[in-house]
RONU-123037 format. One record per residue (C-alpha): residue in three letters; x negated, y negated, z negated; chain; residue number from 1. Coordinates in nm, 2 decimals. Each point is the difference from the previous one (the first is absolute). Layout:
N
  aa   east  north     up ch   i
 ALA      X      Y      Z  A NUM
...
END
This chain:
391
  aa   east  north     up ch   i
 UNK   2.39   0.90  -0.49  A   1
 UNK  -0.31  -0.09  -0.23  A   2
 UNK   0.03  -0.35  -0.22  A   3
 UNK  -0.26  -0.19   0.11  A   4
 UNK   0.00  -0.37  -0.18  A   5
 UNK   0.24  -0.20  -0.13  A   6
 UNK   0.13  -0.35   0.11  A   7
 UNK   0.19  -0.26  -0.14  A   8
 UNK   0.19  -0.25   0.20  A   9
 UNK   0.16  -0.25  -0.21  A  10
 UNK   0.20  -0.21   0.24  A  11
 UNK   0.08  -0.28  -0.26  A  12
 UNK  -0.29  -0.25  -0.17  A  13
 UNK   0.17  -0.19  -0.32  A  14
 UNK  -0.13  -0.36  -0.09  A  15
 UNK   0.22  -0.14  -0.25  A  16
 UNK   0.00  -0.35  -0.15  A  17
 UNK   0.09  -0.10  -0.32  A  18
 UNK   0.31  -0.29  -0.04  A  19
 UNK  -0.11  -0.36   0.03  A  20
 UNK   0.23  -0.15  -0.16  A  21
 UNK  -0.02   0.16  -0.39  A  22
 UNK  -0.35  -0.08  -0.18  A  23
 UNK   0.11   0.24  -0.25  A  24
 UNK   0.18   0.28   0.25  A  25
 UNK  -0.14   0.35  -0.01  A  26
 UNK  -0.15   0.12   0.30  A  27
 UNK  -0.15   0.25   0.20  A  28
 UNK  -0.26  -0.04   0.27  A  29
 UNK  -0.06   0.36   0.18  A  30
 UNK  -0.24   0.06   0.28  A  31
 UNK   0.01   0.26   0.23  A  32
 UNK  -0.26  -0.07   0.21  A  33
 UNK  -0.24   0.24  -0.09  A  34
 UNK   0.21   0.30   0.11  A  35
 UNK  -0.20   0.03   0.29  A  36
 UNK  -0.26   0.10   0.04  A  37
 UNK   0.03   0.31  -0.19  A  38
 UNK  -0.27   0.19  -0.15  A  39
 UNK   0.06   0.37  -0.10  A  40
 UNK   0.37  -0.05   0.03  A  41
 UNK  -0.01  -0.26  -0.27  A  42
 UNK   0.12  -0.37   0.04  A  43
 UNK  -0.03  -0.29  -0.18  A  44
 UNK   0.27  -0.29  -0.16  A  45
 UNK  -0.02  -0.29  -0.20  A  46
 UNK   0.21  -0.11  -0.24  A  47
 UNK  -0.02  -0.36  -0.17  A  48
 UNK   0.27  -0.09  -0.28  A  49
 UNK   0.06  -0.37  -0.13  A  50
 UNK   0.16  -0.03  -0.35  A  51
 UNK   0.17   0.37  -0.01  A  52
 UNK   0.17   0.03  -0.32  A  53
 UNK   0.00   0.41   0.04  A  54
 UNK  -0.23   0.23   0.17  A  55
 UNK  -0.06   0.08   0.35  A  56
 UNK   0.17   0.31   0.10  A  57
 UNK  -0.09   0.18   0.36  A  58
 UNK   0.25   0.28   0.13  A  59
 UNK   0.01   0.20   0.35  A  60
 UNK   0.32   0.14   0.05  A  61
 UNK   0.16   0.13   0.33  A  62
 UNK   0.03   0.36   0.21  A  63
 UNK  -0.41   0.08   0.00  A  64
 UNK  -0.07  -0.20  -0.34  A  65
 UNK  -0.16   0.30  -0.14  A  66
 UNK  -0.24   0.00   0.29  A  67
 UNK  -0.19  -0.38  -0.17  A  68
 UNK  -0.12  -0.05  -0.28  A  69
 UNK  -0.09  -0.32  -0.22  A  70
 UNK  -0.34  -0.08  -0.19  A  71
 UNK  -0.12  -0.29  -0.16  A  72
 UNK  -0.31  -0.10   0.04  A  73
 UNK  -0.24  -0.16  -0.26  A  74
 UNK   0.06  -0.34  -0.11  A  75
 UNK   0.36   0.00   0.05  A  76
 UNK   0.21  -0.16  -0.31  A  77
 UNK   0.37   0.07  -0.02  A  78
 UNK   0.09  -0.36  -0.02  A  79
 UNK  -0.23  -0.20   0.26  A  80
 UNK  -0.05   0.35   0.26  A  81
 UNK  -0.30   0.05   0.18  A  82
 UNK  -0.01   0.32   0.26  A  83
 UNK   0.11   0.35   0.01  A  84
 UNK  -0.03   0.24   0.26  A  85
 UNK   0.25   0.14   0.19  A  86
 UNK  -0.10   0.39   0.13  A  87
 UNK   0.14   0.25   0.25  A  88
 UNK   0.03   0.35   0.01  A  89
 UNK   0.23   0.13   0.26  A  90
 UNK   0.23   0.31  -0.11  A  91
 UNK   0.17   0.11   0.30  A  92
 UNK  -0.24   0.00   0.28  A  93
 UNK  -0.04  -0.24   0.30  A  94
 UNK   0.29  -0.27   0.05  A  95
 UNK   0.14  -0.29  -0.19  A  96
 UNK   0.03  -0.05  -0.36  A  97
 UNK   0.20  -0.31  -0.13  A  98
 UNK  -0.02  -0.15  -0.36  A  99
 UNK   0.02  -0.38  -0.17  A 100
 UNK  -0.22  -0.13  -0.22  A 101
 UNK   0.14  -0.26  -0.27  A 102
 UNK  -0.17  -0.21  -0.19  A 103
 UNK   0.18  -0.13  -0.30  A 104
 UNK   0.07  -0.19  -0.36  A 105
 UNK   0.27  -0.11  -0.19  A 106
 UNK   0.12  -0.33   0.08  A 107
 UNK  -0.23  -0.06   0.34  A 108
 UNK   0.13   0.10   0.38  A 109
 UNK  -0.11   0.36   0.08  A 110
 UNK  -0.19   0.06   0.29  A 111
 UNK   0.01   0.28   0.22  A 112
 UNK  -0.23   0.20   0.30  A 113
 UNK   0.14   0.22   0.23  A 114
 UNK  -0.24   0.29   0.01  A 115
 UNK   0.10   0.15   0.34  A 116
 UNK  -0.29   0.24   0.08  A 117
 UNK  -0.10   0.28   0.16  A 118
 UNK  -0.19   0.26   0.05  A 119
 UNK  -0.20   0.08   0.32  A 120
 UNK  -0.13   0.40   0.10  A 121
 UNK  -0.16   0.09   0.29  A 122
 UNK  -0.02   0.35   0.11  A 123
 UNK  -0.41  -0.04   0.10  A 124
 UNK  -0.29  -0.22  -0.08  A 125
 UNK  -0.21   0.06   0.28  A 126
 UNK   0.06   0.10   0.42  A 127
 UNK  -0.28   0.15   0.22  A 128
 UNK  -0.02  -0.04   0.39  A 129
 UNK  -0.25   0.23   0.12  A 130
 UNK  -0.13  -0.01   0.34  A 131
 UNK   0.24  -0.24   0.20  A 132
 UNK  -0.13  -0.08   0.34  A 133
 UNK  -0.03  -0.40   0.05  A 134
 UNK   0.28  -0.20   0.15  A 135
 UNK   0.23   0.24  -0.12  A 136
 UNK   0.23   0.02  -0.31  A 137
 UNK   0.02   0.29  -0.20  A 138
 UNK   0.28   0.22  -0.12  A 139
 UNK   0.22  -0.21  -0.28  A 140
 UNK  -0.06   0.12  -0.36  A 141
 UNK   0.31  -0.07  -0.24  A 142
 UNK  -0.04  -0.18  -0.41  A 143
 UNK   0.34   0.02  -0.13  A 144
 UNK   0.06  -0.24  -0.28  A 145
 UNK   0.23  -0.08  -0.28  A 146
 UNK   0.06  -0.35  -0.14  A 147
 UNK  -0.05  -0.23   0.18  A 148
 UNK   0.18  -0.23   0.21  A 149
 UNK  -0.10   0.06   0.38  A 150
 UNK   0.23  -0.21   0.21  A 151
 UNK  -0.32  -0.10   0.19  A 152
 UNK  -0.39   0.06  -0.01  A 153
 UNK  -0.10  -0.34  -0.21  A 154
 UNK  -0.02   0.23  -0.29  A 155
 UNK  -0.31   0.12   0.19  A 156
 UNK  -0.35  -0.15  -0.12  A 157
 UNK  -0.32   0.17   0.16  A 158
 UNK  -0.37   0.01  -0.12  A 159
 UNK  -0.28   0.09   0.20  A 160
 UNK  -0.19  -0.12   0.36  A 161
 UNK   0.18   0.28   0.19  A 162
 UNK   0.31  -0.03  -0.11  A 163
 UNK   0.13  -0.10   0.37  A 164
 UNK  -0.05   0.35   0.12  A 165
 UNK   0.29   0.07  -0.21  A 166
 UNK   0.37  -0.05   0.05  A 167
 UNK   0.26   0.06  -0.25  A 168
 UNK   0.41  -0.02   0.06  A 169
 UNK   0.30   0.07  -0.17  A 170
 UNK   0.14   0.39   0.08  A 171
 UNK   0.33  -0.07  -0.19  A 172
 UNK   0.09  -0.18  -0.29  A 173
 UNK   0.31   0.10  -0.24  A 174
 UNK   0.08  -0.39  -0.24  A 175
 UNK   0.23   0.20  -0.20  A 176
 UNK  -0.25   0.26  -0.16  A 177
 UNK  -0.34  -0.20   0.05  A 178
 UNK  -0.15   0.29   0.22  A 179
 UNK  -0.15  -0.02   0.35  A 180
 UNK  -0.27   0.08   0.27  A 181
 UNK  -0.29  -0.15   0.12  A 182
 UNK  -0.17   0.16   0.32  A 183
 UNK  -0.37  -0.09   0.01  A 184
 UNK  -0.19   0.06   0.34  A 185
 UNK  -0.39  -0.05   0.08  A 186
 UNK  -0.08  -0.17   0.37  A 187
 UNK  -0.39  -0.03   0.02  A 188
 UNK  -0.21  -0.18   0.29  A 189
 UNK  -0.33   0.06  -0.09  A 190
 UNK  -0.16   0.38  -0.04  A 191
 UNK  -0.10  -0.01  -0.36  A 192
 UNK   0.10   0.04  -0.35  A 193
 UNK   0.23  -0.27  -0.12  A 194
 UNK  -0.07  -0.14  -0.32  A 195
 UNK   0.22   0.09  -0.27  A 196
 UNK   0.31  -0.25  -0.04  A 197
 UNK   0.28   0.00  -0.26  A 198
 UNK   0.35  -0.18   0.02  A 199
 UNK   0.20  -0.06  -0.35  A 200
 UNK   0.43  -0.07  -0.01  A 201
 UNK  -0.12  -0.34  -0.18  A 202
 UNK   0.00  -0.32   0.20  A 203
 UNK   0.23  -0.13  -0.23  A 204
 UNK  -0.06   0.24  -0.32  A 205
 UNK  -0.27   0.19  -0.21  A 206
 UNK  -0.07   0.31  -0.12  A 207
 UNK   0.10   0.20   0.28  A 208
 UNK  -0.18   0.32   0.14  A 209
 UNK  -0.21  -0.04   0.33  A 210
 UNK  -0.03   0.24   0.24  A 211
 UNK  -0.37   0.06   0.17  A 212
 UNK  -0.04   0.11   0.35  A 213
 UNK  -0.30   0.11   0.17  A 214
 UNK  -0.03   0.08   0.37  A 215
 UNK  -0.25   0.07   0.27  A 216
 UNK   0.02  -0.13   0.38  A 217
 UNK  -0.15   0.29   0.24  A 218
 UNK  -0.11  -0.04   0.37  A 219
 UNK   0.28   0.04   0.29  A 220
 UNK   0.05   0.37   0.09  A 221
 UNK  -0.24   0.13   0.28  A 222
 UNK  -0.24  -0.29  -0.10  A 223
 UNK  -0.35   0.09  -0.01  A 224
 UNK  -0.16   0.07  -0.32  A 225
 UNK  -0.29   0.10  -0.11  A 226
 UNK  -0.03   0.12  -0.40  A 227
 UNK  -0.32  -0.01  -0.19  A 228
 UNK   0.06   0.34  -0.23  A 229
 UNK  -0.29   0.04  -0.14  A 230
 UNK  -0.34  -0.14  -0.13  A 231
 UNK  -0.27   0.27  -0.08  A 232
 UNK  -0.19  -0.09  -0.38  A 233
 UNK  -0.38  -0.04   0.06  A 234
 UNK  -0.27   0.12  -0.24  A 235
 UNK  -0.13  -0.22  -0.29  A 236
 UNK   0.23  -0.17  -0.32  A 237
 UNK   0.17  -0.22   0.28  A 238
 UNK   0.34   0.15   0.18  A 239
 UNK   0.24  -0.09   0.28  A 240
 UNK   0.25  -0.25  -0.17  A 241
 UNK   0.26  -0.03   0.29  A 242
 UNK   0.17  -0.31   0.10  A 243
 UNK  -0.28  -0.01   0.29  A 244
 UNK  -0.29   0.03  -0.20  A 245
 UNK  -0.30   0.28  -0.01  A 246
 UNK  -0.26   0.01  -0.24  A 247
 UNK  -0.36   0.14   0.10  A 248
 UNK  -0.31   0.08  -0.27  A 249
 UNK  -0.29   0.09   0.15  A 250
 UNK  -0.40   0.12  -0.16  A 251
 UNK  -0.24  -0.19   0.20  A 252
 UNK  -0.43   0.10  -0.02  A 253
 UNK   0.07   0.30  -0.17  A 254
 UNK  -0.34   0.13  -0.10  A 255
 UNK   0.10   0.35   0.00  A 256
 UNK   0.16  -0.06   0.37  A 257
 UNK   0.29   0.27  -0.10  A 258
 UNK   0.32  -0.28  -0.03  A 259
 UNK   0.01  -0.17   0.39  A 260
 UNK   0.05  -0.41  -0.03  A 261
 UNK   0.29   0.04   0.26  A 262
 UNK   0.37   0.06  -0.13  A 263
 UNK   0.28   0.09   0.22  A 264
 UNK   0.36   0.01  -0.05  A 265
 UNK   0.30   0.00   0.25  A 266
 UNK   0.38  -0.12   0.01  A 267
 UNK   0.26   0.20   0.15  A 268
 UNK   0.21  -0.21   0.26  A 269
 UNK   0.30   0.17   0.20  A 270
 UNK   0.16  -0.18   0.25  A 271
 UNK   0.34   0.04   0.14  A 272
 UNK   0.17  -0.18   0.32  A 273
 UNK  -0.30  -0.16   0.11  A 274
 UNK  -0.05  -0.25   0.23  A 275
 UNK  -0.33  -0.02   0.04  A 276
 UNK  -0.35   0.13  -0.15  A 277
 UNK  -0.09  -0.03  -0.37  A 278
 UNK  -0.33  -0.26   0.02  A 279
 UNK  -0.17   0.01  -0.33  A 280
 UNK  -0.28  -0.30  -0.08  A 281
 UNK  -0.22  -0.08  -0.31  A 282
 UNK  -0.06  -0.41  -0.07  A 283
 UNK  -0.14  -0.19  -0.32  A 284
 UNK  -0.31  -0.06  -0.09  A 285
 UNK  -0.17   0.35  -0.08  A 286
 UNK   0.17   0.17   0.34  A 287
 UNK  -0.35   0.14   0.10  A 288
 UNK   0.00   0.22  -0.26  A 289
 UNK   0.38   0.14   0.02  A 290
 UNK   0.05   0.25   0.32  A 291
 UNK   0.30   0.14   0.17  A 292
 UNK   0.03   0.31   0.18  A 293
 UNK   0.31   0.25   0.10  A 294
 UNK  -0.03   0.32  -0.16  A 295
 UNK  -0.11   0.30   0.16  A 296
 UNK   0.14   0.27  -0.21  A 297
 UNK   0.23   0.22   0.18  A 298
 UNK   0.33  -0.06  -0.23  A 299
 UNK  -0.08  -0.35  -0.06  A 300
 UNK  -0.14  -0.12   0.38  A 301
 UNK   0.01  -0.34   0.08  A 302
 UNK   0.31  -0.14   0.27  A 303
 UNK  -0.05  -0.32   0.08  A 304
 UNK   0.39   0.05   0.06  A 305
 UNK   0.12   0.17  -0.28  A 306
 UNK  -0.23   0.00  -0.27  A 307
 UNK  -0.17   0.22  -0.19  A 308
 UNK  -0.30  -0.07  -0.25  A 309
 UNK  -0.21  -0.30   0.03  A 310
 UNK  -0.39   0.03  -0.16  A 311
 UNK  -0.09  -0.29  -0.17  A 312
 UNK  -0.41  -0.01  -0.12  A 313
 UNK  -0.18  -0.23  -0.24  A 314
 UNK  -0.34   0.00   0.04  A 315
 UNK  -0.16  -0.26  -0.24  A 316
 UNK  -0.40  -0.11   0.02  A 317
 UNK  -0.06  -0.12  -0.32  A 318
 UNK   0.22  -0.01  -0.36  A 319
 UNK   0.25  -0.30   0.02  A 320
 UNK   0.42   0.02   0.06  A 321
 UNK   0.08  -0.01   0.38  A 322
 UNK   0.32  -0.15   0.14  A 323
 UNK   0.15   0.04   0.35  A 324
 UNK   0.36   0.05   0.12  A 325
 UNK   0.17   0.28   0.23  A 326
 UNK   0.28  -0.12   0.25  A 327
 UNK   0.27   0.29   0.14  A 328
 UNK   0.21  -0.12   0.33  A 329
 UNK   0.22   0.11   0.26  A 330
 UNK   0.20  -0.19   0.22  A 331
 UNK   0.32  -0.05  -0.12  A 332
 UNK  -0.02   0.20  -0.32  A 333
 UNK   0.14   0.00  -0.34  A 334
 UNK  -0.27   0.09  -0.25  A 335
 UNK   0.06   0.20  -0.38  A 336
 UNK  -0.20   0.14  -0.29  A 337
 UNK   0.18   0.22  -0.16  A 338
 UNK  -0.29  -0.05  -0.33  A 339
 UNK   0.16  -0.31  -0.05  A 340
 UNK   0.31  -0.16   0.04  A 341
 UNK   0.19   0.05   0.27  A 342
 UNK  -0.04  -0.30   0.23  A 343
 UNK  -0.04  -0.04   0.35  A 344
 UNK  -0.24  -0.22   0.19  A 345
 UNK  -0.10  -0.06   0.40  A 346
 UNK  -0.39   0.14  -0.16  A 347
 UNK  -0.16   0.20  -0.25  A 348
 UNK  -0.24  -0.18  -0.22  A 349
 UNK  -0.27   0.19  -0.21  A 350
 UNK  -0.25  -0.22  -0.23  A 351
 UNK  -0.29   0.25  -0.01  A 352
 UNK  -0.19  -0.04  -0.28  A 353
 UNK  -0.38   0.18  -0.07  A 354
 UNK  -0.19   0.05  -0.32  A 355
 UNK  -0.33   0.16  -0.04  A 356
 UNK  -0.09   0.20  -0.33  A 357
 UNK  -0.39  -0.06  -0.14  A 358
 UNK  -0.18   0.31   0.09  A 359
 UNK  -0.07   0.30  -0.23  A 360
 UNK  -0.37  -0.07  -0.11  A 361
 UNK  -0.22   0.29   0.00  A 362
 UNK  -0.04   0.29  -0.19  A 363
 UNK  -0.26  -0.01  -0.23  A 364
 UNK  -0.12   0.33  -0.20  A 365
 UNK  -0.20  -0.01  -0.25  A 366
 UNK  -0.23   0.34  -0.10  A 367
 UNK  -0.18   0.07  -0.31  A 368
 UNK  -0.26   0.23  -0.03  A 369
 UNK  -0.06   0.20  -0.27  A 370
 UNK   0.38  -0.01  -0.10  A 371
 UNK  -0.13   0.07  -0.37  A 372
 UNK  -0.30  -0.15  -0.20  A 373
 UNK  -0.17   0.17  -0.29  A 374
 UNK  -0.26  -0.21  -0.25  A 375
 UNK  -0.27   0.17  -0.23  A 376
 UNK   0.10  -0.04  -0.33  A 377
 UNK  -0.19  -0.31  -0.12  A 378
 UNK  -0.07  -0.13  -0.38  A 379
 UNK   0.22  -0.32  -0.12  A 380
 UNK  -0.16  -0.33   0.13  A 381
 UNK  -0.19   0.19   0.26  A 382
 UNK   0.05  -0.02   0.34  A 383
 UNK   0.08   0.30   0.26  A 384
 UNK  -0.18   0.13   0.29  A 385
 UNK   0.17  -0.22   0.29  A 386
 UNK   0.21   0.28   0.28  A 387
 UNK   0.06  -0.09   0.32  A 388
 UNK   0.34  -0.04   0.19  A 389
 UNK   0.07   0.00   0.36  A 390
 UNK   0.30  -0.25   0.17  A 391
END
């Protein structure tokens, strides 16, 4: 099983006073406050010393001692302290590691840190629940993971909107080795793609992997359905983007008269389980000059209850950008374009948008006649015979 991240619980925080009743006592003051939150496996403790007569000395012994390691950090005298960094680098894979960290000098009261860690591995970083029909719960997917304690789920600690769609509960758990299993299961009630969430073993700690999951809620089965598969590209420097959106360019008073002004592209709709008729309508301000007509072409015929391929026309009247919208229903239907994201919706929307393109100007042709022009020789400061030249 893959290492993943690293995590450092360190169950006990150290503030230490120095004795009150001695002006003159050596002390130590050590804070272990800022072992949490890690950053990059390193924490952070400060040491103050009052009147030390020898030098501060810090020492990690213990079973996994090997796995730490000290460094000072700039600033920090032998005598008065200052901070050093404790790190973490784990040598024998997920579970715990125990160590203490003393902090001493001669003639002052030591202080010590229990350094119980560990370690956490999860087998995966991210799940995928394809195509689960709504109100329903998917097959369980299993993370095993390694040290941590998981005597209940307030490790858990989620990130993202959707995150309810997702459960997560304890498979087994073994306290002795630090290994267990989490099954994770997807239960969506809306047909659409869920946004992507995350959850973390970290309510309580840092530096731990997360795991991402991403899932998409489908209609019931036998529910009808109609898929928008494809959007034909029209002519010009303007293409379908998808999404629900068609671009049209079209050459209007072409002086030549070879390029039409009308442009006419189609979507492919297929419908499945239906209800009811497929009704089709143009709105927005430009409609008029947006049409709608079921193809007659004999692989691609329109049916009103199935689908097939559905003409849409610009026809601009003079050079501006045109706007109008195309609505898709059926009675009961679950709507998808498979151009986009896969998301579901009681209509198909389609912002239709129209450019035209300046004309071509005409051809002009210019003729010369003679191609070639020969002058009498002529003395120096004279002037030639003039020759004539025909445009």
């Amino acid at each position: 099983m893959k290492q993943i991240s690293t995590l450092l619980l360190l169950w006990v925080v150290c503030f230490f006073t120095p004795f009150a009743g001695d002006a003159n006592a050596q002390s130590l003051f050590v804070d272990a406050s800022n072992l949490g939150p890690c950053i990059k496996n390193r924490w952070i403790v400060s040491v103050n010393g009052t009147g030390l007569t020898a030098n501060i000395q810090c020492a990690i012994t213990g079973p996994d001692a090997s796995s730490f390691s000290i460094k000072e950090e700039s600033g920090w005298d032998a005598r008065t302290g200052g901070m050093f960094t404790v790190s973490f680098n784990a040598t024998h894979g997920g579970g715990r590691y125990s160590a203490t960290l003393t902090v001493s000098s001669a003639g002052a009261e030591s202080k010590t840190i229990n350094l119980g860690t560990s370690k956490i591995v999860v087998s995966t970083r991210s799940l995928t629940f394809d195509n689960v029909p709504i109100n329903t719960t998917s097959a369980p997917q299993t993370i095993d993971v390694a040290g941590i304690p998981m005597n209940d789920l307030d490790f858990i600690r989620w990130y993202g909107d959707d995150s309810s769609a997702y459960n997560v509960t304890i498979l087994s758990y073994d306290d002795a080795t630090m290994t267990g299993k989490l099954n994770v299961t997807f239960s969506p009630t809306e047909a659409r793609n869920y946004d992507r969430v995350s959850f973390d073993m970290g309510s309580y700690m840092n530096c731990t992997p997360n795991v991402a999951l991403q899932g998409n809620g489908t209609p019931p089965e036998g529910a009808p359905v109609i898929m928008c598969s494809s959007i034909q590209p029209v002519w010009g420097p303007f293409k379908t983007s998808g999404k629900g959106k068609m671009h049209f360019a079209a050459v209007i008073n072409d002086p030549k008269e070879q390029i039409p002004s009308e442009k006419t592209s189609y979507i492919n709709l297929s419908g499945s389980n239906l209800s009811g008729d497929i009704r089709y309508e143009i709105s927005g301000p430009d409609a008029s000059f947006f049409t709608t007509k079921g193809s007659e072409e004999e692989d691609y015929r329109w049916n009103p209850s199935s689908g097939g391929h559905l003409d849409i026309t610009f026809n601009p009247t003079e050079e501006r950008e045109y706007h109008a919208t195309l609505t898709i229903t059926s009675p009961g239907a679950y709507f998808t374009n498979s151009i986009g994201e896969r998301t579901y919706s009681s209509s198909l929307t389609i912002e239709l948008t129209g450019y035209t393109i300046p004309a071509t100007p005409p051809e002009v042709k210019l003729t010369v006649s003679p191609w070639f022009v020969g002058l009498e020789d002529t003395r120096i400061g004279a002037v030639s015979a003039p020759v004539k030249v025909n445009t």
